[in-house]
C-alpha positions in Angstrom: -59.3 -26.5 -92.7 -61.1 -27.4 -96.1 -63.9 -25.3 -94.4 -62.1 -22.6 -93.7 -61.3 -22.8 -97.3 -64.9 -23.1 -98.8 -65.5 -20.2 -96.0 -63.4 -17.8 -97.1 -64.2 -18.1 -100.9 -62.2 -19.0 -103.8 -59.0 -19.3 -103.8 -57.3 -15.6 -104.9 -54.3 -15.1 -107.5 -51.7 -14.5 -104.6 -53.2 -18.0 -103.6 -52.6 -19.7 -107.2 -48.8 -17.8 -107.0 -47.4 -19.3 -104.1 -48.6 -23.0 -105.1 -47.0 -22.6 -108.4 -43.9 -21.4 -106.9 -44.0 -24.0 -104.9 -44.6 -27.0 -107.4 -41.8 -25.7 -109.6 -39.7 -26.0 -107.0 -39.5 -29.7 -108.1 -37.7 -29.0 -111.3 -34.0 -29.2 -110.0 -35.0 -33.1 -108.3 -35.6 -34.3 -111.7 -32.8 -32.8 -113.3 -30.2 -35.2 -111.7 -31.6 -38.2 -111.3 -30.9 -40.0 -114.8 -28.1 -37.1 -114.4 -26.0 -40.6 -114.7 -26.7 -41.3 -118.5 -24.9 -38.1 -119.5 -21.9 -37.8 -116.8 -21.1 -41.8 -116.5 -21.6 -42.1 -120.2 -18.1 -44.5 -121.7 -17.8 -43.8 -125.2 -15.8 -46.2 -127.5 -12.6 -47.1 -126.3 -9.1 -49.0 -126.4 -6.6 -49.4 -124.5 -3.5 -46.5 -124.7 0.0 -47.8 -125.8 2.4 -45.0 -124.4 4.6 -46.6 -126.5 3.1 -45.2 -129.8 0.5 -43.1 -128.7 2.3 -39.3 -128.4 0.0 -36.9 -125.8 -0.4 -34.8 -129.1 -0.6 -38.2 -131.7 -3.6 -40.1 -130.9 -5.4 -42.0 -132.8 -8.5 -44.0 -132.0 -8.6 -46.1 -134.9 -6.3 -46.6 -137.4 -5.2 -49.8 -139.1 -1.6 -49.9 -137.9 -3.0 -50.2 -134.7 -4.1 -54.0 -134.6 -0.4 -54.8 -134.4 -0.3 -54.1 -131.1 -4.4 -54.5 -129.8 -6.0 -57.6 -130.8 -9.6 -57.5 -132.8 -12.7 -57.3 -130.6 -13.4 -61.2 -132.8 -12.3 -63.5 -135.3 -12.8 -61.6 -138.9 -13.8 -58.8 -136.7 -12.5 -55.0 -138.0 -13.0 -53.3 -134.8 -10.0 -53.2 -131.6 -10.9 -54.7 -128.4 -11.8 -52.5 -125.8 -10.4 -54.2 -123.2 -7.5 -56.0 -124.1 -3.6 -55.2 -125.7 -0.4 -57.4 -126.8 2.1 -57.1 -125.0 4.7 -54.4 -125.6 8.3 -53.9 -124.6 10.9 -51.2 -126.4 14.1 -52.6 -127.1 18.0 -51.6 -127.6 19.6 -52.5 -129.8 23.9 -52.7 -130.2 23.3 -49.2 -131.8 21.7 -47.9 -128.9 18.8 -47.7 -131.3 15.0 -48.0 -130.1 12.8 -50.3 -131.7 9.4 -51.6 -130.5 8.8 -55.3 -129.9 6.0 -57.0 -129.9 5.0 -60.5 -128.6 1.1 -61.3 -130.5 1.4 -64.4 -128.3 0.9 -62.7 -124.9 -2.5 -60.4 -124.1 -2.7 -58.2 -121.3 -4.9 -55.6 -119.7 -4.8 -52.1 -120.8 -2.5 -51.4 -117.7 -1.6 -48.3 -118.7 -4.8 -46.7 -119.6 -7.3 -45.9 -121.8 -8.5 -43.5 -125.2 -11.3 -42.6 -125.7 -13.5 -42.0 -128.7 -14.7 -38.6 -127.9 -15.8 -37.2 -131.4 -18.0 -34.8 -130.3 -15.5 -33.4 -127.6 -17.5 -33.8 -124.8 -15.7 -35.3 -121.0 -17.3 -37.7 -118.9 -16.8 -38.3 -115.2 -16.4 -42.1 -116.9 -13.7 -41.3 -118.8 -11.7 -39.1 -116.4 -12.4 -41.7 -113.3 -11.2 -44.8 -116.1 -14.9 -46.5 -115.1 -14.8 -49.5 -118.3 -13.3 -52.6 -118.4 -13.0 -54.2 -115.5 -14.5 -51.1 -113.6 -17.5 -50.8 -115.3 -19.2 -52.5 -112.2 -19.1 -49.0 -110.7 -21.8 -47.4 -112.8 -24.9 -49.3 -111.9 -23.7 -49.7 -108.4 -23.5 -45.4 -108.6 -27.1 -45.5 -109.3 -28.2 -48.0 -107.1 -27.1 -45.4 -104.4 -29.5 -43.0 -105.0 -32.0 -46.1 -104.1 -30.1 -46.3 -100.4 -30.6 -42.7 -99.9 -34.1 -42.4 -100.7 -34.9 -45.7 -98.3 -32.7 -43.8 -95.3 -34.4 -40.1 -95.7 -38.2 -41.6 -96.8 -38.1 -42.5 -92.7 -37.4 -39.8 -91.0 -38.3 -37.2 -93.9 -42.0 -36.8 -92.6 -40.4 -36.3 -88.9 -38.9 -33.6 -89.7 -41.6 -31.6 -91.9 -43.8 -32.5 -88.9 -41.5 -31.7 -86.3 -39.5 -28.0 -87.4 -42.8 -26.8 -90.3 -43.2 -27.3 -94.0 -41.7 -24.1 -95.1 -38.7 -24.6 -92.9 -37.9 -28.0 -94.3 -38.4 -27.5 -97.8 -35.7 -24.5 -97.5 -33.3 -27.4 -95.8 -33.9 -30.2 -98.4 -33.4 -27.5 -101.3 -30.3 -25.6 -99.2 -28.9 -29.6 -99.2 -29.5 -30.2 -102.6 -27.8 -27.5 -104.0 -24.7 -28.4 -101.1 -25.1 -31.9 -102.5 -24.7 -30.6 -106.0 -22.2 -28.1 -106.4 -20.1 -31.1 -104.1 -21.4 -33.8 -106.9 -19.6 -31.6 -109.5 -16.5 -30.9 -107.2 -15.6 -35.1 -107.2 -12.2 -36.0 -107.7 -12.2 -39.8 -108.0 -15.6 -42.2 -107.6 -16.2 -43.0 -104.7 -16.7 -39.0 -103.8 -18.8 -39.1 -106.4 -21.3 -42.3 -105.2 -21.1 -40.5 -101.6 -23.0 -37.2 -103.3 -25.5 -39.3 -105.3 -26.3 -41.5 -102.2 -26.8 -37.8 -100.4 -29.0 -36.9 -103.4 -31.1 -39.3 -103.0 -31.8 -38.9 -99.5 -32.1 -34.8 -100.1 -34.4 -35.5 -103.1 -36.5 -37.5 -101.3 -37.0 -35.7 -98.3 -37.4 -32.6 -100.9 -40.0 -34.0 -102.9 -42.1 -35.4 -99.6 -42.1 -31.9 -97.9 -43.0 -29.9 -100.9 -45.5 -32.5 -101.9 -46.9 -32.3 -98.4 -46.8 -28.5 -98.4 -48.9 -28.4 -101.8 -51.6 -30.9 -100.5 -52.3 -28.5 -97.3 -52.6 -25.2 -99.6 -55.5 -26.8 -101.4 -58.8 -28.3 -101.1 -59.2 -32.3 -101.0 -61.0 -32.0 -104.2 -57.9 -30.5 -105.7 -55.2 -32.7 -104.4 -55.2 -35.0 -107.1 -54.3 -32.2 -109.9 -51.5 -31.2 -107.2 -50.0 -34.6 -107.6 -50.2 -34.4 -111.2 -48.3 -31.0 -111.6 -46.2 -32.1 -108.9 -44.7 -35.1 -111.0 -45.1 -32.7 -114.3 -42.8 -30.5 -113.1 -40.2 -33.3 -112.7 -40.9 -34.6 -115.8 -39.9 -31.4 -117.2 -36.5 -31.3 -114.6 -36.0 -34.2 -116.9 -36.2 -33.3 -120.1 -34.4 -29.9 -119.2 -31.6 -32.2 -118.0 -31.6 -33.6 -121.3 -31.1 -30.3 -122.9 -28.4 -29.2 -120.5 -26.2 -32.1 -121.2 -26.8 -31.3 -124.8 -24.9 -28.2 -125.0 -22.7 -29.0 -121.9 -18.7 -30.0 -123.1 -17.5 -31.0 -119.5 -19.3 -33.4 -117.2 -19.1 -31.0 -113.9 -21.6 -28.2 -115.9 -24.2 -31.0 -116.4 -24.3 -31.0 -112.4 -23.7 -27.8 -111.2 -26.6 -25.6 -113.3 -29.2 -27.7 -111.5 -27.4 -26.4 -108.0 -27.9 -23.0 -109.7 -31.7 -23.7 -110.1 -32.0 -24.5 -106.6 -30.5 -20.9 -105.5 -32.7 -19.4 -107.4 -35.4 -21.5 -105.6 -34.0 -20.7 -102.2 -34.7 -16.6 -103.1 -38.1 -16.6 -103.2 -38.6 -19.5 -100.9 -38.2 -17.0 -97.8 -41.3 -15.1 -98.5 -43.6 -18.4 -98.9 -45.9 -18.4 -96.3 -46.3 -21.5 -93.8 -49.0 -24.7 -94.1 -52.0 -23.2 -92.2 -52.7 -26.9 -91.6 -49.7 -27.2 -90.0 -50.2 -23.8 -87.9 -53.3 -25.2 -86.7 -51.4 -28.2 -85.5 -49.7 -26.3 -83.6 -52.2 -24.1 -82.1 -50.3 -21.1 -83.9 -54.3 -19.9 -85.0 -53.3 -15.8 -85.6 -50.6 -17.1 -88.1 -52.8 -19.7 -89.7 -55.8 -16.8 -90.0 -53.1 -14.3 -91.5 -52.5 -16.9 -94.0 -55.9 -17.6 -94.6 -57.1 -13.5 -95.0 -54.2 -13.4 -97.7 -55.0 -16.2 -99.9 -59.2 -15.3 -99.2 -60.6 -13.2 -102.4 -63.5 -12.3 -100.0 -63.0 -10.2 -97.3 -63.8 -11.4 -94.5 -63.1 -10.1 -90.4 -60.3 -11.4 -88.9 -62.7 -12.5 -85.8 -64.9 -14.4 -88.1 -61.7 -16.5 -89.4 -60.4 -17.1 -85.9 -63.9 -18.4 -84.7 -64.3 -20.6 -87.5 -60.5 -21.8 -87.3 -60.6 -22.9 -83.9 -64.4 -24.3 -84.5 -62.4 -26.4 -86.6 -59.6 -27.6 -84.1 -62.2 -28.4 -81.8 -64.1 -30.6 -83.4 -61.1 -32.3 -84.5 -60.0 -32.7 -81.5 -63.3 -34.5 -80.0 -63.3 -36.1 -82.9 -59.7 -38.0 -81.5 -61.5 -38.2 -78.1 -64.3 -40.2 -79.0 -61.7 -43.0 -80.4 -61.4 -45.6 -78.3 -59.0 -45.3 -75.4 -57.4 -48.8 -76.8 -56.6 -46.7 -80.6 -55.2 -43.6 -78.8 -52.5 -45.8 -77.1 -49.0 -45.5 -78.4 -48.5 -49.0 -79.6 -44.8 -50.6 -80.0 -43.2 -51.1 -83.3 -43.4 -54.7 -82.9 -47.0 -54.7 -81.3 -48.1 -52.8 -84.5 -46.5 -55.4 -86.9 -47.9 -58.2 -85.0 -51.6 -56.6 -85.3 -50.7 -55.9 -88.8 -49.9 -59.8 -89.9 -52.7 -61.1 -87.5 -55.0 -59.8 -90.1 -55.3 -61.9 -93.3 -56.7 -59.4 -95.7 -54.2 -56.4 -94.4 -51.1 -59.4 -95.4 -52.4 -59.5 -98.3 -52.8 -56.1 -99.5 -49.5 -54.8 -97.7 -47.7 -57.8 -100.0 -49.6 -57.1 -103.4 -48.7 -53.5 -102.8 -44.9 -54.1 -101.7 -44.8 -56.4 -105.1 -46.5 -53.5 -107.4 -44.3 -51.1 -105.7 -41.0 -52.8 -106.6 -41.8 -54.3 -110.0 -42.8 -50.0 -110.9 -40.1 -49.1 -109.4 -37.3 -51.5 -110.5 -38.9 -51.1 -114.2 -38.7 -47.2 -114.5 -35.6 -46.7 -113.3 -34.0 -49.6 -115.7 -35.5 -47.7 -118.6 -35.1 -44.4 -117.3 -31.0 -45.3 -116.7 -30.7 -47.7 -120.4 -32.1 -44.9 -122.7 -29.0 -44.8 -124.1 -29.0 -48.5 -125.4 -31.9 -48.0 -127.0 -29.7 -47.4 -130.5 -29.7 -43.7 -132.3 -29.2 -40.4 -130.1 -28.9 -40.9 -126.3 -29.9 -37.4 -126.2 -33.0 -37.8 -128.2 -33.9 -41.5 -126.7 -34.0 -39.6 -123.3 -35.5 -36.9 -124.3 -38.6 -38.9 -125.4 -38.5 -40.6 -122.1 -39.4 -37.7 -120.0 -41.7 -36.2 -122.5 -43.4 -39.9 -122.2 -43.9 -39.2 -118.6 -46.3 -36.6 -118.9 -49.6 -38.8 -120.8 -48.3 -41.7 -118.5 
């Protein structure tokens, strides 16, 4: 195929139109990931007293209030988040209501929580109550998205390989947006971790089909910029997420206008043509030429393009049958890891790269998901993340 490319001349400006399409396409997968610093974000907080705190009188922090929540420390000004005295409303012979309070006994805030939300913004960790003793359930949210990338990174190139490029980067998108607009629709937590596990898995899947896609509609000498816009455009998914969350009051917004993006996506994704690599593969040669004459700027006969298309399969395929009988055998799971580890310097590569792979891994997603306790603007601090992406 990278003949057939150099054959039919450079590439033409429908040609350069449908691989940008396609690499923007990746926008809406980085828009959600660190999607978590914004929605799961626990502002300042104390623990509600329903016996002075009115639904329309509440105050976050007020001096009266350390009779009845102890201070964060000794000599310390601000409230614990965490803890309360304890609290009981008594009668009196008057049938009189007075509130007691017992400085000697310190429970849990049992009865709830308020929040310190200034700027008037909602947060899925302040509806869903996730501090305290439920803060656990943040990291262990992102940690989903890990387990969903591991279970679709298996069987994502199966599928591309199996049903067409074009057709599963419609799918992955069409779940995404599913897996978003459901993200948004969460009604307690654990709804919510589901989604994020299934965005992972649809994000990864995504970003391996389109990434695979790109590759095919370019020369091997070009590959390497393909990578580099590929993981520019997330960058930029990133720092739009930023933005978004910015001018976004309630949580569910933050989630849902990256479902929009991927609707608009799916419009357009119809009319993308196939991988002629892929066509090839299948011996699907009139498609794969049709392809080709489109994205040619020279003109060139249809006859011509065929020949030197299936020239090109061909040869590739006596190149297969000159492999040794032994290579072409389909060799067990467990066979091929016991080849593997029977070879010293293949151990030691496949370690040294599992090791690099989770020491980079572990380490950008810790920053990427602690921008905000970097001090000053969460907002700005993760804006200057994903703009830091780009030279790195």
């Amino acid at each position: 195929m990278d003949d057939v490319f150099e054959e039919s001349g450079s590439t033409s400006a429908y040609h350069k139109l449908i691989l940008a399409s396609l690499i923007i396409t990746t926008i809406p997968q980085g828009m959600v990931i660190f999607s978590p610093v914004f929605v799961f974000h626990a502002p300042p907080h104390r623990c509600l007293v329903p016996e002075i705190d009115h639904q329309n009188d509440i105050h976050f922090n007020n001096s009266y209030l350390f009779n009845y929540i102890p201070a964060s420390s000794k000599n310390n000004k601000t409230l614990s988040n965490c803890r309360r005295f304890t609290v009981k409303v008594q009668t009196n012979q008057s049938a009189e209501n007075y509130i007691q309070v017992n400085r000697s006994l310190i429970e849990p805030c049992e009865d709830g929580f308020v929040y310190d939300n200034r700027d008037g913004k909602t947060t899925a960790a302040m509806e869903f109550n996730l501090v305290c003793g439920e803060e656990w359930k943040k990291p262990f949210l992102t940690s989903s998205f890990s387990i969903g990338a591991l279970a679709s990174g298996i069987i994502s190139g199966a599928l591309s390989d199996k049903f067409g490029r074009r057709v599963a980067d419609l799918g992955c998108l069409t779940i995404l947006m599913l897996v978003n607009f459901g993200y948004s629709l969460a009604v307690n937590y654990w709804m919510s971790w589901i989604c994020f596990l299934l965005y992972g898995s649809g994000c990864t899947m995504a970003y391996n089909s389109i990434f695979v896609h790109a590759q095919e509609l370019v020369k091997k000498e070009h590959r390497g910029l393909v990578v580099f816009l590929c993981n520019i455009c997330v960058s930029i998914g990133y720092m739009m997420m930023t933005c978004i969350a910015y001018f976004c009051v309630y949580w569910r917004w933050i989630i849902r206008i990256p479902g929009f993006f991927c609707i608009f996506f799916m419009t357009y994704y119809c009319y993308l043509p196939e991988s002629s690599r892929w066509l090839m593969s299948r011996g699907r040669t009139k498609e794969a030429v049709d392809i080709a004459k489109r994205f040619s700027n020279k003109s060139k006969s249809s006859e011509a393009l065929v020949e030197l298309m299936q020239n090109t399969r061909i040869n590739d395929k006596n190149e297969q049958n000159n492999v040794e009988p032994m290579n072409r055998k389909l060799v067990s799971f467990r066979k091929s890891l016991s080849m593997l580890f029977h070879n010293r310097i293949l151990v030691e590569r496949l370690l040294v790269l599992c090791w690099l792979w989770m020491v980079s891994f572990v380490c950008y997603y810790t920053f990427g998901y602690n921008t905000s306790n970097l001090g000053g603007s969460r907002y700005w601090t993760n804006f200057l993340s994903a703009v830091a992406e780009i030279p790195g």
